[in-house]
C-alpha positions, 0 to 999 in steps of 0.5 A: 267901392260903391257907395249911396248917400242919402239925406232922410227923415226917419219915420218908421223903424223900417226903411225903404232904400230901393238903391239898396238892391246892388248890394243885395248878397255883399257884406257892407257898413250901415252907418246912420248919423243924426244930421246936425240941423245947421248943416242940413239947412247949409247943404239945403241953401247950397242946392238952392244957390247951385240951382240959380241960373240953372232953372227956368221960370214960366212967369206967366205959369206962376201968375196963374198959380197965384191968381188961382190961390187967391179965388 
């Protein structure tokens, strides 16, 4: 079974979902739950840890980004 997952801000009563597109034609379940705040900052946290030792910094990039915001 195929299936999407996605985290949004509501915004509009219309959504914009391009995954949508594979099920054009097929029967499917929408469900739409209001994200507890506590467990999204969680799923949040948990990206931003799996993401350490997995990304690379340009120190000398940020040093510059930051000699430019303070002029």
């Amino acid at each position: 079974m195929k299936s999407i997952h996605k985290y949004i801000t509501v915004n509009s009563d219309t959504l914009y979902i391009p995954e949508l597109k594979q099920f054009f034609g097929k029967r499917v379940e929408l469900l739409i739950k209001q994200e507890n705040l506590q467990k999204s900052e969680k799923y949040k946290m948990k990206h931003f840890f799996d993401a350490i030792g997995k990304i690379e910094i340009d120190e000398n990039a940020v040093h510059q980004l930051r000699e430019r915001s303070i002029s």
